[in-house]
N, C-alpha and C positions, 0 to 999 in steps of 0.2 A: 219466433214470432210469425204468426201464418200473416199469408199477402193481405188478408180484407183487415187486419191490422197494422199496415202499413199507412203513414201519414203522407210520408213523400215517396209517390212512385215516378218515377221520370218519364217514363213510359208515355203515360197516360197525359202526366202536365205537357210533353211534347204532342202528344195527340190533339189533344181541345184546346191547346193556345190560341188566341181570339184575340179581336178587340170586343171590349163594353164595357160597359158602363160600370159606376162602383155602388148606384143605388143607393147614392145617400137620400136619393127620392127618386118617387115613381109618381105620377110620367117625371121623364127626365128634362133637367134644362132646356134641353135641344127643344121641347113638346113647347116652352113658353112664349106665348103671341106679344106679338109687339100693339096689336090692337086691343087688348087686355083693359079691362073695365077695371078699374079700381073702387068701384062702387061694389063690386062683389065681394071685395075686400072688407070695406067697411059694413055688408050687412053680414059677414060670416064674424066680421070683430062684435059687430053690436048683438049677435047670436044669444038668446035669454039662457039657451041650453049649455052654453058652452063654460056657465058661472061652476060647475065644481073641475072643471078642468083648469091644473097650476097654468103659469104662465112660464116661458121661456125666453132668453134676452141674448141676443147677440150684437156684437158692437162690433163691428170691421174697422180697424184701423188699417189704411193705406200706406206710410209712409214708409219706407226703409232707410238707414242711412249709408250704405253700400246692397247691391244687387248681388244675389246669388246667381249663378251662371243657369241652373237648372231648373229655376224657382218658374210656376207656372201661375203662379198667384198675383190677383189685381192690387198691382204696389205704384208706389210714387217712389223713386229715386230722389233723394236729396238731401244735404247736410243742413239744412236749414228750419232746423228747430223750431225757429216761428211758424211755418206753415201749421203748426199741431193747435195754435189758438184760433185760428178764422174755424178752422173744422170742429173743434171744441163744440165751441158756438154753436153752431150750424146741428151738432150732434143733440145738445141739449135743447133747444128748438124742436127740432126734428121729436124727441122726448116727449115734450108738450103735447106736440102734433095727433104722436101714437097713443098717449093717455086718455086722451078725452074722446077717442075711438071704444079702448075698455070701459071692462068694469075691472077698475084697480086694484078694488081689493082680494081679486084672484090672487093667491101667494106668487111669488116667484121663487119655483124650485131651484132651476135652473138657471146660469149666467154661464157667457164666456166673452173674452175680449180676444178676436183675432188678427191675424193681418195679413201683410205686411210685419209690420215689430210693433205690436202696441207700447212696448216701456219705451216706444219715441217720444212719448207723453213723459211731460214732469211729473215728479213725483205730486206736485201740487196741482197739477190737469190732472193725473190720476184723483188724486182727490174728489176733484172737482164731479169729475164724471161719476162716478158712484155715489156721490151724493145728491146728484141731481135723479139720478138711478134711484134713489130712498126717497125723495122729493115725490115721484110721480107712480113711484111702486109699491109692494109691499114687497118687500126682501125679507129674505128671513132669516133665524139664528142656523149660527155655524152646524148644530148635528143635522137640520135638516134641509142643507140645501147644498146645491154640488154647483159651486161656483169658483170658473175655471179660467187660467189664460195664458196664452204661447209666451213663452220668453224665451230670447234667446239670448244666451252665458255672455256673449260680447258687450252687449248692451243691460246686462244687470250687477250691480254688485251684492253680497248679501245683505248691505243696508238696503236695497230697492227689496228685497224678497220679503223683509221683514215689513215694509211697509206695505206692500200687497199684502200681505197676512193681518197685518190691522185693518186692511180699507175690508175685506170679507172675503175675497180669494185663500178655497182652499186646496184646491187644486191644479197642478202645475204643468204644462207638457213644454218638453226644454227641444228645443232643435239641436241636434249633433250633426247627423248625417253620418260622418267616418271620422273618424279620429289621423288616419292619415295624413302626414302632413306633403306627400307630393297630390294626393286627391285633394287638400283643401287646398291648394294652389290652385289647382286645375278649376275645379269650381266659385271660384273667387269667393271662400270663405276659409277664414283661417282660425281657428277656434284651439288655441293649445288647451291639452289635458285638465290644468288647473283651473279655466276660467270652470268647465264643465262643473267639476267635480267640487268645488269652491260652492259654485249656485244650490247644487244636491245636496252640501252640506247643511246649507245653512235654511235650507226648507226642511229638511228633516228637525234641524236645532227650532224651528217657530213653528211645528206643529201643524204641517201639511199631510192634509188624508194621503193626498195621491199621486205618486210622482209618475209622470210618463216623460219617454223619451222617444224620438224621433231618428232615425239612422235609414239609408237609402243606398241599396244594391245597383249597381249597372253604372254608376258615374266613370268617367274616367283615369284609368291606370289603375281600376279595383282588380285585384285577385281572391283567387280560394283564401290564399294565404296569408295577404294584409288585411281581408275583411275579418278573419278568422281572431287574428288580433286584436280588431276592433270590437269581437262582439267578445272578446277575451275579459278586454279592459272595461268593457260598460256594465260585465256581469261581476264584475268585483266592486262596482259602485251600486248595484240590486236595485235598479228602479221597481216601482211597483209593476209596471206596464211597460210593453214596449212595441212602437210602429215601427215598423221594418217596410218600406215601399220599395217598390219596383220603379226606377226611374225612366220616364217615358221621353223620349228623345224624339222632342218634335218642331223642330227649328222652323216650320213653315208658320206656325201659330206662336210659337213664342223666341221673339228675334234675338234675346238675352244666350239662349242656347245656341248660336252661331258663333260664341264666342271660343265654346270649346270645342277641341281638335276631335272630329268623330274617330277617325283611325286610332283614337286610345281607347273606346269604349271597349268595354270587354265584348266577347263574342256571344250571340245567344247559347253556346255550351258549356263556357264559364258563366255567364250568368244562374244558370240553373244548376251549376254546380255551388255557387254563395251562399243559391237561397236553400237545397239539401243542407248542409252546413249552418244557415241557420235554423233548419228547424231541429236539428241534432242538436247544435249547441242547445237551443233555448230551452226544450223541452225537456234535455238532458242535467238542465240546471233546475228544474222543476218547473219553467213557465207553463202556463195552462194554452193551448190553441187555441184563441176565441172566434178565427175566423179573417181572410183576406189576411191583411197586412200585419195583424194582431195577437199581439200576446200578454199575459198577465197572470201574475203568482195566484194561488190559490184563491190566497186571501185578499186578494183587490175584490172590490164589488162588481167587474167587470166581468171576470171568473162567476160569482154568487149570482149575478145575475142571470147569467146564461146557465146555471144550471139549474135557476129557480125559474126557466122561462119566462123572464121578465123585463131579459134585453131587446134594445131597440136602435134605431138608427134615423139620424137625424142630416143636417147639412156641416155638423162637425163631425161624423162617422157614428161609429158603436156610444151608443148613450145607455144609463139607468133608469133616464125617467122619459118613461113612456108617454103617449100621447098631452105632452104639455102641447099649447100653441106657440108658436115661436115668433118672435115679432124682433126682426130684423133693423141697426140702424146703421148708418152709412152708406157710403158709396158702396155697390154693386150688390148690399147683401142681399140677403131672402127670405121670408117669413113664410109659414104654412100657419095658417089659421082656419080651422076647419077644414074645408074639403078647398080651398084654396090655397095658393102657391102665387107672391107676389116679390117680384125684385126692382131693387131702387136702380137708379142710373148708376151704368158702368162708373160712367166717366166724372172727375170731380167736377168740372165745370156742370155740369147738369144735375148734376146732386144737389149743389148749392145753391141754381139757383132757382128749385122747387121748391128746397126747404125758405129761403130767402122771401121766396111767395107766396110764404102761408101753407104750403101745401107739402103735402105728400110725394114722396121723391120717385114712387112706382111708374116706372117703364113701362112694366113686362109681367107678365106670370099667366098660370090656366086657372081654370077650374074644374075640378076633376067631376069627371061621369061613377055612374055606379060601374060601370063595368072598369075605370079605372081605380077606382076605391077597391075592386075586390082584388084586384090584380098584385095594388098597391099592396094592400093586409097578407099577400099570398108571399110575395119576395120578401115584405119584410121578415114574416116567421123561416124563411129558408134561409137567408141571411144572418139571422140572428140566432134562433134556436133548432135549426139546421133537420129542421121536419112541419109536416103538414096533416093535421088531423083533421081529416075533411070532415069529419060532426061538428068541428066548430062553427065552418063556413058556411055549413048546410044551414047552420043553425041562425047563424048572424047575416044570411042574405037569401034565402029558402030556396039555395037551388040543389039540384046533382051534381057534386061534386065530378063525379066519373064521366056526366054527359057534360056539365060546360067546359072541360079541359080535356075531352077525351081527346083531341089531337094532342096537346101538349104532351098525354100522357104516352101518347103512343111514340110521341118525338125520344121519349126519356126513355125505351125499353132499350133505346141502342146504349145509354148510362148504366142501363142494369144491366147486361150482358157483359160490361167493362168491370163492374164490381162497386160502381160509385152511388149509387140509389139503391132503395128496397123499396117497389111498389106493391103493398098488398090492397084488400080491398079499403080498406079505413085509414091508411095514412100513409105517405111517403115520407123517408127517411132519407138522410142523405149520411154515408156510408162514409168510414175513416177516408179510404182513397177519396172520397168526392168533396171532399173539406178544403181543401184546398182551391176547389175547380168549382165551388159554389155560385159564383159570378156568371159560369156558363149554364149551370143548372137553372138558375134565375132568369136567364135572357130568355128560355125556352117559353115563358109566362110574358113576357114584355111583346105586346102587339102592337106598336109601334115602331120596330128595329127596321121591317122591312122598309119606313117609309124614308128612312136616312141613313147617311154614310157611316158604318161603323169604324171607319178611319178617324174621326172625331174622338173616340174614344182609345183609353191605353189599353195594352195589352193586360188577358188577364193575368198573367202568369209571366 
């Protein structure tokens, strides 16, 4: 195999190891004002233009009922079940609220329920909540919509799997992390082999498009050779997809990670010996590379898409369906509607008591400029379909490609010199070695980096 077909060079990922961002949006978080207009909001929802664009639905559930040790996600600790009906509530309100903003009868492509652990909901609030989802939406039949939600194996049996498969959930992504059981010690999750593999069962038995799984390198006491294991035993259960993250150890912003002992983290040389060994393994098993953290059998639509250029990325990662709006509910989530970008209150007590007021829970968010709209359309195609064909851009914003980014381009000849880009005159390419290091390729377009700390941000690699 010659070098420019090489996936994993070490070399190189020790070279441009960085912090930044993961560009599940452009501008980033960081960019979102606190003095943020919410009326920009509702004239981009009330947008006459925006009627043949689907709609998209995210529902944040907070609640966990034990804490992951490494988990950086806006959760609520607590065994108290009841707290899931005030939010309920407050959710389906909240529903109301975001409805009579649309036009409803935009389809809804897309759904996902995140969190925290959404099956902290009953089965009967599960209910509850996608039928109020049907109430104010137009959802639609199972071939044509991709509607998704995190579960995790401790918290479901396959009688809960089977009822998400009736409520219109067809799509699954299960949390693992490691299969290890001195690492699930260490991270305060203990998840044995059969709850996993029990859940996978029985989504496969009720007729789930899409299984993903979730497994996370750099926790404590991993090696080459217990990770090795674990991606042993997840490829003998063949999810359709699978995230593989880099775990970002940053105890100063999230206090939960104090809990584990750092002198067990692996070293940054075992680390990047895990993740070689995962992309041998996976890819050796036939997974397809889609990018970042991500992998997927041929046949996933994750793989089809990205080879039919027509993957996209949203505020749950790699997506199918491209420019829907996304219209955010709960605590802290985030909605992109039009060239806007709006997030509710972090915290529950301010969430609830927006919604509680008739109003709208948004905080926070921008509104994007053209020159962030181009920027935005620029990362996402190098993220996703891992090139840039400056006739499109010329064409969809009428500039020179070569003169509005000629600095950028001239930053990136030091990546072609390395093997990871092809800049010719009509498109740039990003090259097997730079698949990997895409994250970096992308910052190079992000003008905004200089204006904040990129220690905010995980490492890429």
């Amino acid at each position: 195999m010659t070098t420019d077909a090489v996936l994993f060079r070490p070399d190189l990922l020790a070279k441009y190891s960085a912090n930044g961002p993961r560009y599940t949006s452009y501008p980033t978080a960081l960019q979102f004002r606190d003095d943020f207009d919410p009326a920009d909001y509702l004239r981009a929802a009330a947008d006459p233009g925006a009627s043949t664009t689907d709609l998209s639905l995210y529902f944040h559930i907070p609640f966990c009922d034990t804490v992951c040790f490494y988990c950086g996600c806006n959760k609520v600790a607590t065994k108290n079940r009841a707290h899931a009906r005030p939010y309920l509530d407050q959710m389906k309100r909240e529903m109301a609220l975001q409805a009579a903003c649309f036009d409803t009868h935009r389809p809804v492509s897309q759904l996902h329920l995140g969190g925290g652990t959404p099956t902290f909901l009953s089965h009967d609030e599960l209910s509850e909540l996608m039928a109020a989802a049907r109430e104010h939406f137009t959802l639609l039949a199972d071939a044509d919509s991709e509607y998704s939600i995190e579960v995790d194996p401790r918290e479901a049996s396959p009688d809960t799997i089977a009822h998400l498969r009736q409520l219109g959930f067809n799509r699954l992504s299960l949390g693992v992390q490691d299969f290890d059981p001195v690492v699930q010690q260490a991270i305060n999750r203990v998840q044995p082999f059969d709850m996993t593999a029990s859940v996978m069962q029985a989504a496969r038995d009720t007729g789930y498009h899409s299984i993903g799984v979730d497994l996370i390198y750099g926790l404590p006491h991993q090696t080459v050779e217990s990770f090795s294991r674990t991606l042993d035993t997840m490829l003998e259960l063949a999810p359709d997809r699978l995230s593989v993250f880099a775990y970002a150890h940053m105890p100063q912003r999230f206090k939960m990670q104090r809990q584990m002992d750092p002198t067990a983290l692996p070293s940054t040389e075992t680390r990047l010996a895990i993740l070689q060994r995962v992309v041998e393994r996976l890819t050796g098993a036939g997974y397809v590379y889609i990018g970042m953290d991500h992998f997927a059998l041929p046949t996933d639509e994750l793989a089809r898409a990205q080879a039919q250029r027509t993957l996209h990325r949203n505020f749950q990662g790699y997506s199918t369906r491209a420019e829907c709006d996304l219209i955010g509910f709960g605590a802290s989530s985030i909605g992109k509607v039009g060239d806007v970008y709006a997030q509710n209150a972090k915290d529950l007590a301010g969430y609830v008591a927006a919604i509680g007021a008739g109003r709208l829970a948004i905080t926070r968010g921008v509104r994007l400029t053209t020159d962030d709209r181009l920027r935005r359309d620029v990362i996402t195609q190098l993220m996703c379909n891992l090139e840039l064909r400056f006739d499109e851009f010329e064409a969809a914003y009428g500039i020179r490609f070569a003169n509005t980014f000629e600095p950028e381009l001239e930053r990136l000849r030091a990546f072609e010199l390395d093997g990871l880009v092809t800049i010719s005159p009509d498109k740039l390419e990003v090259r097997t070695a730079g698949r990997m290091l895409v994250r970096n390729i992308a910052i190079v377009f992000d003008r905004y980096l200089g204006q904040q700390t990129l220690e905010r941000f995980s490492r890429t690699v």
